[in-house]
Structure formats: structure tokens, C-alpha cells
VMD Tcl script that draws the C-alpha trace (Angstrom):
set ca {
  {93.29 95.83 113.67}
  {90.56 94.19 115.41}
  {89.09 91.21 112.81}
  {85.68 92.40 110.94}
  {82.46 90.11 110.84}
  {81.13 90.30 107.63}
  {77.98 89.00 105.90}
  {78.36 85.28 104.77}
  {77.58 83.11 102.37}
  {74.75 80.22 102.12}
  {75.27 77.59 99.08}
  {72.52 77.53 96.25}
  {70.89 74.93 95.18}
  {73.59 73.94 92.36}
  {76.00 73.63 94.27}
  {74.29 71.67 96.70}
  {73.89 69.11 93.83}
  {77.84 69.27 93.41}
  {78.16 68.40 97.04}
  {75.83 65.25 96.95}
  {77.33 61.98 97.91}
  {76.95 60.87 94.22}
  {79.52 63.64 92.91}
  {81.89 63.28 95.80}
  {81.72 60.08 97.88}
  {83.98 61.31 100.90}
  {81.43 64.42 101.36}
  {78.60 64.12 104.33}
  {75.06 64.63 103.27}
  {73.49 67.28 103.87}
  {70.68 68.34 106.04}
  {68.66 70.98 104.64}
  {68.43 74.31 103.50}
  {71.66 76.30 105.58}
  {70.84 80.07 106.55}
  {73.52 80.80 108.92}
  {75.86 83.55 108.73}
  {79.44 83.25 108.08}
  {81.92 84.87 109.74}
  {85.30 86.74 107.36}
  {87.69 87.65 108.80}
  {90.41 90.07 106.96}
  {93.65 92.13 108.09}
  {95.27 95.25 107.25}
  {99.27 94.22 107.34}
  {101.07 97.28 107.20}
  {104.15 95.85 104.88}
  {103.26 93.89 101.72}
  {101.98 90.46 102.88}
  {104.69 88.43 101.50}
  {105.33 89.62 98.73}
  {101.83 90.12 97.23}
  {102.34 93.36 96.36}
  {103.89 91.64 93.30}
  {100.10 91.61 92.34}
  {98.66 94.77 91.14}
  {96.13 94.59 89.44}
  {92.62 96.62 88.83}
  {90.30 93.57 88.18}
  {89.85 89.83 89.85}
  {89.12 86.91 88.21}
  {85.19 85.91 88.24}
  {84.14 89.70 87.06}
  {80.57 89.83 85.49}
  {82.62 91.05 82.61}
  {84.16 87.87 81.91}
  {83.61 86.00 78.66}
  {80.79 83.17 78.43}
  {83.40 80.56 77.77}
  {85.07 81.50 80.97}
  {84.19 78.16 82.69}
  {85.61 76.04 79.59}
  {88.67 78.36 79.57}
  {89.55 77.82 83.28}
  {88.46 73.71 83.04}
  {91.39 74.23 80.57}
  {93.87 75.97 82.86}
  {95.16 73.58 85.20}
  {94.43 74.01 89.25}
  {97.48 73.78 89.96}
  {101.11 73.36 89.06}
  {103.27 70.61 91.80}
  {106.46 70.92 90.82}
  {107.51 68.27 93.77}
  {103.91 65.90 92.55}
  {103.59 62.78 94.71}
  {105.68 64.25 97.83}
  {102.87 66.00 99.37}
  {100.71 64.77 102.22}
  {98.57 65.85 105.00}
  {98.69 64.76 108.48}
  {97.06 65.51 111.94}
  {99.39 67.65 114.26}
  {97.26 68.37 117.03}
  {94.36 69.57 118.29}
  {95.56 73.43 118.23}
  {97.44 73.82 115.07}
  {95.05 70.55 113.58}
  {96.30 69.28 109.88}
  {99.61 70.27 108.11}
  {101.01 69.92 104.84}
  {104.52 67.92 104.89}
  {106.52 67.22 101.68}
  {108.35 63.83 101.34}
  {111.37 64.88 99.84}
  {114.35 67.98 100.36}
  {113.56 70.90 98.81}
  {116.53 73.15 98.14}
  {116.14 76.83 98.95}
  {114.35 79.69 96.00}
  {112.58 76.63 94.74}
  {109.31 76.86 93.44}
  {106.71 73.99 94.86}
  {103.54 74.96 94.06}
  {101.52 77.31 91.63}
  {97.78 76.78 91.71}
  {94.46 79.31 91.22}
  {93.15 80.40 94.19}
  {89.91 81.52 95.41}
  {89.53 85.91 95.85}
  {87.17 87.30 97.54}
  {87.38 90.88 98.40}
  {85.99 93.00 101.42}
  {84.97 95.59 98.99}
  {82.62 92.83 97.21}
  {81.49 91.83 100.95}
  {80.77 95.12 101.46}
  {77.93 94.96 98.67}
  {76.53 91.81 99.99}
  {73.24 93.66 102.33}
  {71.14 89.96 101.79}
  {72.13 86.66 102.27}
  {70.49 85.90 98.72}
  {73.61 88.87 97.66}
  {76.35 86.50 99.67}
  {75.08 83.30 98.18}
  {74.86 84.95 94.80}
  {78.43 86.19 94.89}
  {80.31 82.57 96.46}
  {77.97 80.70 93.57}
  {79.49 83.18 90.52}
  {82.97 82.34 92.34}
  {82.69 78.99 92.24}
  {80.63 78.57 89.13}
  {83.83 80.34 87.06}
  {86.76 78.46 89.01}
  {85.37 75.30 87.21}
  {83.72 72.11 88.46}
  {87.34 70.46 89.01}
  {88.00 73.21 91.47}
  {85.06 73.57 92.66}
  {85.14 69.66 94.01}
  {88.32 70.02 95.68}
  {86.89 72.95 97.56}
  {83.67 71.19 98.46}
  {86.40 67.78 99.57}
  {88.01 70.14 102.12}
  {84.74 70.17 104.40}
  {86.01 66.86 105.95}
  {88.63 68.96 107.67}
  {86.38 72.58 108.33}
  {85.49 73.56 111.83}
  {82.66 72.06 113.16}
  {82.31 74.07 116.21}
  {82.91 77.08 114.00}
  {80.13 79.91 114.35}
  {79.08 78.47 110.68}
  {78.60 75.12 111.90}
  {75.49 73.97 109.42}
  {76.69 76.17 106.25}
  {79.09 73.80 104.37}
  {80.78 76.43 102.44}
  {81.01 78.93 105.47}
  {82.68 76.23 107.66}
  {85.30 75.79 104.41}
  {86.11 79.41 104.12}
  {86.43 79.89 107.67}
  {88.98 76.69 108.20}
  {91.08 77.02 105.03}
  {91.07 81.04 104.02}
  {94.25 82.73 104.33}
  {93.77 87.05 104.87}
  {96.06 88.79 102.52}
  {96.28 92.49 100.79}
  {96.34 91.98 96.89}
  {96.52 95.15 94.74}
  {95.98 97.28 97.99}
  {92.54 95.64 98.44}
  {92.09 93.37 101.91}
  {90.64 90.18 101.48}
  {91.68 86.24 101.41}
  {92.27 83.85 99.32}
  {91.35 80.38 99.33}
  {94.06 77.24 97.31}
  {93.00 73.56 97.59}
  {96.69 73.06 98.40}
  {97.20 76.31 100.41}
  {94.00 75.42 102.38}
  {96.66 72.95 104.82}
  {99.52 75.37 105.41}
  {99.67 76.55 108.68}
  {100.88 79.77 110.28}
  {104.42 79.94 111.74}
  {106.59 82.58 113.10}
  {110.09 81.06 111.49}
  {108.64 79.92 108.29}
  {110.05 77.63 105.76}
  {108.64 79.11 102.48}
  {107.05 82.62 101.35}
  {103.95 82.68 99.40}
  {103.33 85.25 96.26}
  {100.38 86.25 94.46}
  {101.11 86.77 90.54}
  {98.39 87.72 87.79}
  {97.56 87.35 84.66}
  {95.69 89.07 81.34}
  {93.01 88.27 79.36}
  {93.78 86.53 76.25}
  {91.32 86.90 72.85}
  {90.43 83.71 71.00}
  {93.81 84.21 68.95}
  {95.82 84.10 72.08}
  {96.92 87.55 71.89}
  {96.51 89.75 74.95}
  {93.51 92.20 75.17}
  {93.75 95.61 74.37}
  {93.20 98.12 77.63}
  {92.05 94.68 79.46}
  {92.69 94.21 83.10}
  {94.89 91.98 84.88}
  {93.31 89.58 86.95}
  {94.93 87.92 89.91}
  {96.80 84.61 88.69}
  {98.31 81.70 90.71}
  {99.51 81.93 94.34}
  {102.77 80.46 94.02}
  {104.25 78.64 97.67}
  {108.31 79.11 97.25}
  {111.24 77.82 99.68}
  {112.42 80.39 101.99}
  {115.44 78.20 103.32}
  {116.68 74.14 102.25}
  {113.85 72.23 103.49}
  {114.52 68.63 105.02}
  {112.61 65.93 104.34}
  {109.33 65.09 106.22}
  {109.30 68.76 107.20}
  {106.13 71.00 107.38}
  {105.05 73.99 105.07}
  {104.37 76.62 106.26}
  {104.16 80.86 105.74}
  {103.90 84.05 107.80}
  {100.60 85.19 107.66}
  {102.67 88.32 108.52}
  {106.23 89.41 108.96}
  {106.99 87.94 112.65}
  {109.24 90.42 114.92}
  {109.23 91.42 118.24}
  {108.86 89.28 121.32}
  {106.35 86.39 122.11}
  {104.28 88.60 123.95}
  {104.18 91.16 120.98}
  {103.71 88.05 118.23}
  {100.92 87.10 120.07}
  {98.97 90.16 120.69}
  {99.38 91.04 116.81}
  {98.21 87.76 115.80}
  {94.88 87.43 117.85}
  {94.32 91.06 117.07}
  {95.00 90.34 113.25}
  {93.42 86.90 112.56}
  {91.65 86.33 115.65}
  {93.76 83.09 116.98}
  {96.68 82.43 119.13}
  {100.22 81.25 117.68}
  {100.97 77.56 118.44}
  {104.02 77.45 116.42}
  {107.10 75.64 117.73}
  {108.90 79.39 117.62}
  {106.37 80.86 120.26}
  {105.93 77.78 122.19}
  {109.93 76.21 122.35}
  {111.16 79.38 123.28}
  {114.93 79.67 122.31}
  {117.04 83.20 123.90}
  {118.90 83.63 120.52}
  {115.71 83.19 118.22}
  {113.89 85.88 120.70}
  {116.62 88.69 120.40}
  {116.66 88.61 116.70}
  {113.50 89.08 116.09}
  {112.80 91.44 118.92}
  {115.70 92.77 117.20}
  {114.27 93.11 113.65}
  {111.24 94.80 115.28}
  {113.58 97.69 116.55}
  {115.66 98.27 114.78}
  {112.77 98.13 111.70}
  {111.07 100.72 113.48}
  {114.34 102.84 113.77}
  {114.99 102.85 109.95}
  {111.66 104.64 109.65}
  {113.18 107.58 111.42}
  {113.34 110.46 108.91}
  {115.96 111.94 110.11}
  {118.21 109.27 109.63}
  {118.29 110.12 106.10}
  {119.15 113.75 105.98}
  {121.23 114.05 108.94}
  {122.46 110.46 110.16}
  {123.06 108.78 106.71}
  {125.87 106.35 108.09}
  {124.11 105.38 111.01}
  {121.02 104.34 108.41}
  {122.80 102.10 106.48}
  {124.56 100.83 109.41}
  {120.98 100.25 110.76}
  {120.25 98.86 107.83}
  {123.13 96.18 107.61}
  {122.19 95.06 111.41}
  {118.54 94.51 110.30}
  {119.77 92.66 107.32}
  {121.63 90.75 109.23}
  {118.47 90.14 111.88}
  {116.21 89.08 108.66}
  {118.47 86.83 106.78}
  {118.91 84.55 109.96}
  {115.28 83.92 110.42}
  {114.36 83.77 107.06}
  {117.12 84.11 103.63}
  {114.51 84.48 101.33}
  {112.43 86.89 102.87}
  {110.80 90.04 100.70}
  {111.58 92.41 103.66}
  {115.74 92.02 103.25}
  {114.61 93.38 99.41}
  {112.51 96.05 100.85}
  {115.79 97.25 102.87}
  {118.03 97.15 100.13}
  {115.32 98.98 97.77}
  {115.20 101.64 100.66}
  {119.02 101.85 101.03}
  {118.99 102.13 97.35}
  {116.51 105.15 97.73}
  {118.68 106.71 100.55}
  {121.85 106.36 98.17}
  {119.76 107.94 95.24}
  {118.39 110.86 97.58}
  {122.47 111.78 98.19}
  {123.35 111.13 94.19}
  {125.53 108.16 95.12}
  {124.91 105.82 92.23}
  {127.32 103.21 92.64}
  {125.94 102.12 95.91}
  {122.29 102.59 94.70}
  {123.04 100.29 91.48}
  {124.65 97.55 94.10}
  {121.37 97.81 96.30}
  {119.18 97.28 93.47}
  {121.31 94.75 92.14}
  {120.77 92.61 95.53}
  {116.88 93.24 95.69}
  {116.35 92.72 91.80}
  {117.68 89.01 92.87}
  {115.83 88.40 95.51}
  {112.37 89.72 94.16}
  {113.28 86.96 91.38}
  {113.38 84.25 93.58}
  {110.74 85.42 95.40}
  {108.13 86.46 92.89}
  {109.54 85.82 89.21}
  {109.76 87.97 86.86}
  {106.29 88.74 86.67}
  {105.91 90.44 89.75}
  {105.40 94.47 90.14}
  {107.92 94.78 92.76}
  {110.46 92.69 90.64}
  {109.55 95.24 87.57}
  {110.12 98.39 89.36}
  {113.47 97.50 90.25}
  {114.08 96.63 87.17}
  {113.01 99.91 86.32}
  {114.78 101.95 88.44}
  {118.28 99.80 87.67}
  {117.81 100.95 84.08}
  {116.61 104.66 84.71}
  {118.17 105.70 88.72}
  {117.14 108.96 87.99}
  {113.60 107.82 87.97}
  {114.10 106.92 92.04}
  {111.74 109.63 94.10}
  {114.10 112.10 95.57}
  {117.41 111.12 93.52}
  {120.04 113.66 93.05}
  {118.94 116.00 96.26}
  {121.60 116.26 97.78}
  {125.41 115.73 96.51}
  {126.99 114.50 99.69}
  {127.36 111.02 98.05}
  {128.15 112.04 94.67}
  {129.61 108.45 92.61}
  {129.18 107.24 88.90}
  {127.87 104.26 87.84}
  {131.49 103.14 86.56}
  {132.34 103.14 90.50}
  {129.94 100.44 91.54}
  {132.65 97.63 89.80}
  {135.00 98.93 92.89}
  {132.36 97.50 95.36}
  {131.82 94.55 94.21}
  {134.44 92.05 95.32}
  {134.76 88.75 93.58}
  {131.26 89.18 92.11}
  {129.74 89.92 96.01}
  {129.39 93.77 97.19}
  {131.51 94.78 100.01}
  {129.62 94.87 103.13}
  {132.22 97.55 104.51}
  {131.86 99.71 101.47}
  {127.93 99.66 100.83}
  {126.87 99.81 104.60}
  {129.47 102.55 105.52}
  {130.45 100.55 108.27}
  {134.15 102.00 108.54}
  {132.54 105.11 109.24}
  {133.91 107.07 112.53}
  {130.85 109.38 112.80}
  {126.96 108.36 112.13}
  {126.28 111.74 110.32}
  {129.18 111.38 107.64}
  {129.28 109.94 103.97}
  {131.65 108.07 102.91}
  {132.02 108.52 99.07}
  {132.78 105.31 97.14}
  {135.95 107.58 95.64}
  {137.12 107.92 98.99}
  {137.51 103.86 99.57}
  {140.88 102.68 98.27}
  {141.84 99.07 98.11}
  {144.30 97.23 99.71}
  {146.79 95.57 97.83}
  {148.35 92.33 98.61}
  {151.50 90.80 97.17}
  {149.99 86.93 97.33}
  {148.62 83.95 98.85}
  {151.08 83.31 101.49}
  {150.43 87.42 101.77}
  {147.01 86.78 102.44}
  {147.30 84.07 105.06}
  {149.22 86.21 107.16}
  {146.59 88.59 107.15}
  {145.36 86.84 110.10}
  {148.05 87.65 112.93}
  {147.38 85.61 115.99}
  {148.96 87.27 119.91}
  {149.08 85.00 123.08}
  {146.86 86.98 125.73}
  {146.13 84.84 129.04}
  {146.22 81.56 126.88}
  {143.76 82.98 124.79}
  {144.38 83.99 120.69}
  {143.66 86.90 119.05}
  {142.66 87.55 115.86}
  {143.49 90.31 114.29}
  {142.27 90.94 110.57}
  {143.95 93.09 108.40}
  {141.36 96.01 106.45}
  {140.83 95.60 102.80}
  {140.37 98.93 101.96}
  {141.96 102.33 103.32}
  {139.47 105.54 103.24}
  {141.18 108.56 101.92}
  {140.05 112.29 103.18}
  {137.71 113.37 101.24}
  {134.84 116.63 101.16}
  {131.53 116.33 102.93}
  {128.82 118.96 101.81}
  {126.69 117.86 104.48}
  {126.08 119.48 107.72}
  {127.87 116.69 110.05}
  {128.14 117.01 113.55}
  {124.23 118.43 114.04}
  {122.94 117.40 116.61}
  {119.76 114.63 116.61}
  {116.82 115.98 118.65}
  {113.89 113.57 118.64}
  {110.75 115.39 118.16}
  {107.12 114.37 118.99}
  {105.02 113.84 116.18}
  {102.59 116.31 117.99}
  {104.99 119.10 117.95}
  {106.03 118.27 114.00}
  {102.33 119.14 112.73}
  {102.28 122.24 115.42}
  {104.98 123.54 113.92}
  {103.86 123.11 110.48}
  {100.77 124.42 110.95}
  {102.55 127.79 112.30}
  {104.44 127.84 109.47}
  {101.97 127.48 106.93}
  {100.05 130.24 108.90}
  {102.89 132.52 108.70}
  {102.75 132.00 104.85}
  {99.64 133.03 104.77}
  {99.86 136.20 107.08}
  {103.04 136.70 104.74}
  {101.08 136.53 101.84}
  {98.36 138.70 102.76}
  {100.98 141.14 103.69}
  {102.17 141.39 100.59}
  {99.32 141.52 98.92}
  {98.36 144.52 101.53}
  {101.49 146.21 100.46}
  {100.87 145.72 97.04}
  {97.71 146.99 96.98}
  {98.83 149.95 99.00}
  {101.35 151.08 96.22}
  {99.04 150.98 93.91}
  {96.55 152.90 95.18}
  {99.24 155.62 96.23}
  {100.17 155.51 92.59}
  {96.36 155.93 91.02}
  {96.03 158.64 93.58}
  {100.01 160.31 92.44}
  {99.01 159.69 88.90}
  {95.09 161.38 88.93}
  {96.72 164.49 91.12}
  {98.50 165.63 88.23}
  {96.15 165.30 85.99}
  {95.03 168.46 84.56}
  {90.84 167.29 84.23}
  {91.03 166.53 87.47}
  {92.62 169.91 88.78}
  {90.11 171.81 86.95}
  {87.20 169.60 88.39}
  {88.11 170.13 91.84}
  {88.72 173.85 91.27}
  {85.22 174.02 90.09}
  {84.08 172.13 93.35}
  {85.81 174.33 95.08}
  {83.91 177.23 93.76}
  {80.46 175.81 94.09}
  {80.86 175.31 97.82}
  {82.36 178.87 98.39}
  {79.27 180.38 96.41}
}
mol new
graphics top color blue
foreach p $ca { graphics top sphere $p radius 0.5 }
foreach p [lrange $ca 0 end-1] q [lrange $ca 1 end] { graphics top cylinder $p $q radius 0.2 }
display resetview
């Protein structure tokens, strides 16, 4: 989606007092009044932007709503939370990718390193701005209820903004525009704006995964409002892998896949710039064919008919992107998206053991990823407690299990790769029940080392590694061995539309028929009746007189 220019925002006179030399030293003075335009620019991702879908909420901080004591409340709430405090630092990269933020010590990976308030500002609340005088109102009541200690560290990140920017002159345009970061929070596009967030770059391998959370209203006794809405919280910057020391932050403005080529026309179309990150510019063969890989075979698991028809083959699918995911990132929200959707497809074919093991895996990960705060996090937890409550559970039996059966696939507190992903399977369009997998048994360790049975080929050794698990004959209900016939999308709403017109013309038919036999009955019924014999027998005799 191409980016959209939207009206900007010119600073009122208060805060041009706050951004005088005398309140912050390191600020340049001003030159006059500023009237130019700023340019926003916003996305539409089409996944969750890393995890912010943890956010839903119906309100965002600043409302006109708000309490008076809003600005005392939020001088109050700290701006933000460093859990690694004194290892931070900023330095000059280059002139493309400009300043970064490093951390002086090893992080290890699922940590939490910063939690601070962030600066929201919505398209839909651009959308209302027709003045300037409406911009600058609406950046002034943002500012004004973030607090005058955030407020300075927003006006302190000018000394970095674009000068050359198309808002060169407007001291809060050229801040947005350097430091904003385009995100979808509660299904509403917009961006957000952190005074440490305002230094993390953009890369296509990131190091760390960035979620929005939110938070209610609280009345003066520190009890939640009644009915009140959630307002958007703390953005909170977690480690998506062990972080070295002296390394760079940075997120995924979006979920990288594909090839260079594709990265790079989806990031200039999305946020109007061109990747510089060492993954685009050190190219490296294995790097390229996983995520051109996850691209795929991502696209491929949104095949419908994969679920109906081809249920191995979608978990198999599944298990490869998994696979494609974890290497680039381990702590990425898309490898619990897959596991919530395998959980879905397990659900749709009533096989609750595997669905409980997939849910297990992405409850886990959404807590690392957004706490236990976050609405993703919540509905797993929801659906672990209730599977019935999954869309589409229990439609077909093919997969029937009980939830006593998921212990089987779990093997020394990890789930069985072979078992969940189906990946013994001799045909794509078969399901293997979890009934149907029977274990192995060994006799011991020296057993189990010889497991491993190594043949002299060419001077070369084999490995050859005995199964765990045997899979018994069982019954499939489903229709295996139909054949998979791709269909244009085209042809799938032609075909629907003849077959809701045949409903119709059905319907009318019946209705035709119906009101046929009833009018042959009225007729059958007023033919015997004896007024209406002797009524036509007197018509009768008038017209023959």
C-alpha cells in the first residue's frame, strides 16, 4: 500500500516555550512562527505487526474524556521502564541507516529490555484534522497529557530529525517524521512514537520483537473503572534471540520473507524507504532461501483446501514453515500464529490431543512475547480451557482423540514433531489419529545407542535411525485419494453466484408449486360446495333467459 500524506502538525505557542533554550539547553532556537505541512506516513500490514494485536482496545490515551488530573497522573507513571539501565547508547552508523541504539551488555533471549509510554496518533484522528489550527490542536492535547518529562525528551530528539525532510522548519513535524514507527493497534493504522524506540532501526533478521500492551483507567481508590475503556499502555522492546554485547536493536517493521527484490519493493511501498540492513545488503544464499522460503510456503498454508482435503500435507507445510521462522527469528509471533492455526485445523477434524499440544506451544510463546496481558496470549488461554470454543471444532471426525491422549505426544516434556506434524504420513490427504501412533519400546541405554547403526558405503557412513513410534491401521472417514484441482478465485465466486441463483429459481419454484396446490384446492373445495352450485345454476339461467 502506497504511503498516505496526511495533514500535519505546527507547534503552539506553549510548546514553543517548552522548546526554548532555557528549558532544554541542547535544543536550537527557533526561528519563527512554522506553517509547513507534515508529512505521515502509515501502513496496512496484513499479519499483526509484531505482535500488537496483543492491544485491543476501543479508546487511546489523551481522549477529551480523560480526567483533569490526567497530566499529574501520567508525571506519576514513569516514561519508561530499562530493565538493562546504563547499557544503552546511541551511535552514528551511517549516512543511510543514520543513528542506532546498541546495548552494552548480553541480553539472553525472551528478555524484556524496555517498557516505556509511547506517543499514538491515529489516521482516523488525522482524518479529522481539515486546518492546520485542527493538527496543531490535536499534537498540543498529545503532548500536553504525556507530561512535561515526556514531552522534553520528545522535543531533545530534534537534534537527530531530518533536516532535509519535507518538514524542514516545523520542529515537531521533522521529529515525527525521523523517529515514528507505523504500526496497526486495535485494528486502527497509525504510529507510535517512544523516546527510546525513536533510535531502533528497521532490519530484516531482527534481534528483538516489539509489543504494544494497554491499560485501564483507575478511580481515585485505585480500583478499575466500571464499563471504562482500555487505553493503549507501554510498548514493550523484547529479545527475539541471545543478544551479544555491543550489538544493535533493532525490529521488523514487518514480517520479512521473500527475496531481496520482494523485501525491497514491500518496504518502499509500505514506509516509503529502501532497506539498508546488513540482511539485504551482505547477501548470504542460505539466509535468502529461508525466507524466500517462509514467503511460500506461508502463502501455501492459506490454501483452503489444504484443510478439508490435504490435512497431512498442511501440517507438514506447517512444520517446514516452522522450521523456516524459528531460524530467522525463535521468538517470533508468526511461529505462534502457525501453531494457533494448526491448533484450529486439529479442532476443525475433533483431534484434541494435537490441538491441546499446539496451543500449549503458542500459549508459551505469546508469553514471552507479549505477557500475560496481551489479547492474543488470552485467547489461547481461552481456547486451552474451553477447545470447543475454537471456530469450526468438531466438523469433521477424521481426527477424533481425547484430551487424555495428548500425554502420548509429549515426549520428555517436548511434543513429538513426528506425531503432531503427521510427518510419517505416506499420503498428504490422510489423518493419522494420535490412537493409531504406538511407541517404541526399548530395553535400555546401551539399547538406545545402538539405535544408531552405522554401514560402510564408498568410505562414507550411514546413519540409520531407528523410528520411535510404529503407526497401527486404523479408519479414515475422510475422502482420501481426491484429487487437488486448483481453482481460480474468479471461477470460485462464478460458481457461487450460480448456485445461489439456482436457490433462488429453486425457491421460487416451490413457492410456484405451492401456490399452485392451493389454488387447485380452494377451487376442489368451493366446487362442492352446495351455495356455490346453486349460484351458478342461477347464472346459468339468467343468461339462457
Amino acid at each position: 500500500m502506497a504511503p498516505q500524506k496526511l495533514l500535519g502538525l505546527v507547534p503552539s505557542q506553549k510548546l514553543q516555550q517548552w522548546s526554548t533554550p532555557a528549558q532544554i539547553p541542547s535544543l536550537p532556537t527557533s526561528k519563527g512562527p512554522r506553517c509547513k505541512v507534515t508529512t505521515f506516513t502509515f501502513t496496512q500490514p496484513d499479519e499483526p505487526f509484531r505482535g500488537s494485536s496483543t492491544a485491543t482496545v476501543d479508546g487511546i490515551n489523551n481522549d477529551e474524556d480523560e480526567d483533569e488530573d490526567e497530566d499529574d497522573e501520567f508525571d506519576d507513571y514513569s516514561t519508561s521502564l530499562l530493565y538493562y539501565e546504563g547499557s544503552f547508547y546511541t551511535k552514528y552508523i551511517s549516512p543511510t541507516l543514520g543513528t542506532g541504539l546498541f546495548i552494552d551488555e548480553a541480553i539472553p533471549a525472551g528478555s524484556a529490555i524496555v517498557a516505556e509510554r509511547v506517543l499514538w496518533i491515529s489516521e482516523a484522528e488525522q482524518d479529522t484534522c481539515t486546518t492546520t489550527a485542527d493538527a496543531t490542536l490535536l499534537l498540543t492535547r498529545k503532548l500536553e497529557a504525556m507530561g512535561k518529562k515526556w514531552t522534553a525528551r520528545f522535543i531533545a530528539l530534534s537534534q537527530d530529525s531530518d533536516r532535509n525532510s519535507d518538514n524542514s522548519g516545523n520542529a515537531l513535524g521533522e521529529i515525527w517524521d525521523t523517529h515514528n514507527i507505523s504500526t496497526v493497534w486495535n485494528s486502527k493504522r497509525g504510529a507510535i512514537l517512544g523516546p527510546n524506540l525513536a533510535w531502533i532501526n528497521h532490519s530484516c533478521i531482527p534481534n528483538c520483537t516489539l509489543t504494544i500492551t494497554h491499560r485501564y483507567p483507575c478511580g481515585k481508590d485505585g480500583r478499575r473503572k466500571p464499563h471504562a475503556k482500555p487505553l493503549i499502555g507501554r510498548a514493550i522492546l523484547r529479545a527475539a534471540k541471545d543478544i551479544p554485547r555491543g550489538a544493535e536493536l533493532t525490529i521488523g517493521y514487518f514480517h520479512p520473507a521473500g527475496c531481496v527484490a520482494f523485501r525491497g519493493i514491500n518496504c518502499y511501498l509500505r514506509f516509503g524507504f529502501h532497506c539498508a540492513c546488513h540482511c539485504c545488503t551482505q547477501l548470504h544464499s542460505e539466509l535468502e532461501e529461508t525466507l524466500e522460503g517462509t514467503h511460500r510456503l506461508g502463502l501455501l498454508l492459506q490454501t483452503p483446501d489444504l484443510v478439508t482435503t490435504w490435512p497431512a500435507g498442511f501440517f507438514q507445510v506447517a512444520h517446514d514453515l516452522e522450521y523456516c521462522i524459528a531460524s530467522v527469528t525463535p521468538y517470533d509471533i508468526r511461529l505462534a500464529l502457525t501453531w494457533a492455526k494448526c491448533a484450529l485445523v486439529a479442532g476443525y477434524h475433533s483431534d484434541l490431543a494435537r490441538a491441546i499440544c499446539f496451543l500449549r506451544k503458542a500459549r508459551r510463546l505469546a508469553m514471552l512475547i507479549e505477557g500475560p496481558v496481551g489479547k492474543f496470549y488470552d485467547q489461547l488461554m481461552r481456547w486451552s480451557q474451553s477447545p470447543e470454543l475454537m471456530p469450526g471444532f468438531g466438523a469433521s471426525t477424521r481426527g477424533l482423540s481425547s484430551f487424555a491422549e495428548s500425554d502420548a505426544v509429549v515426549d520428555d516434556g517436548v511434543e513429538d514433531e513426528n506425531v503432531l506434524y503427521m510427518t510419517d504420513a505416506k499420503s498428504l490427504s490422510e489423518y493419522i489419529r494420535v490412537s493409531q501412533y504406538e511407541r517404541i519400546q526399548t530395553k535400555g541405554a546401551d539399547d538406545d545407542d545402538k539405535e544408531e547403526e552405522e554401514e560402510q558405503d564408498d568410505g562414507k557412513k550411514k546413519h540409520t535411525h531407528r523410528p520411535k513410534w510404529r503407526i497401527l491401521p486404523g479408519v479414515d472417514d475422510g475422502k482420501a485419494g481426491k484429487k487437488h484441482r486448483s481453482r481460480q478465485p474468479v471461477n470460485m465466486v462464478l460458481r457461487l453466484k450460480r448456485k445461489l441463483f439456482r436457490e433462488r429459481c429453486d425457491s421460487e419454484n416451490m413457492q410456484m408449486e405451492f401456490l399452485d396446490s392451493y389454488l387447485l384446492t380452494v377451487v376442489g373445495v368451493l366446487k362442492d360446495s352446495p351455495d356455490l352450485k346453486r349460484s351458478l345454476g342461477r347464472k346459468k339461467g339468467m343468461g339462457e333467459a
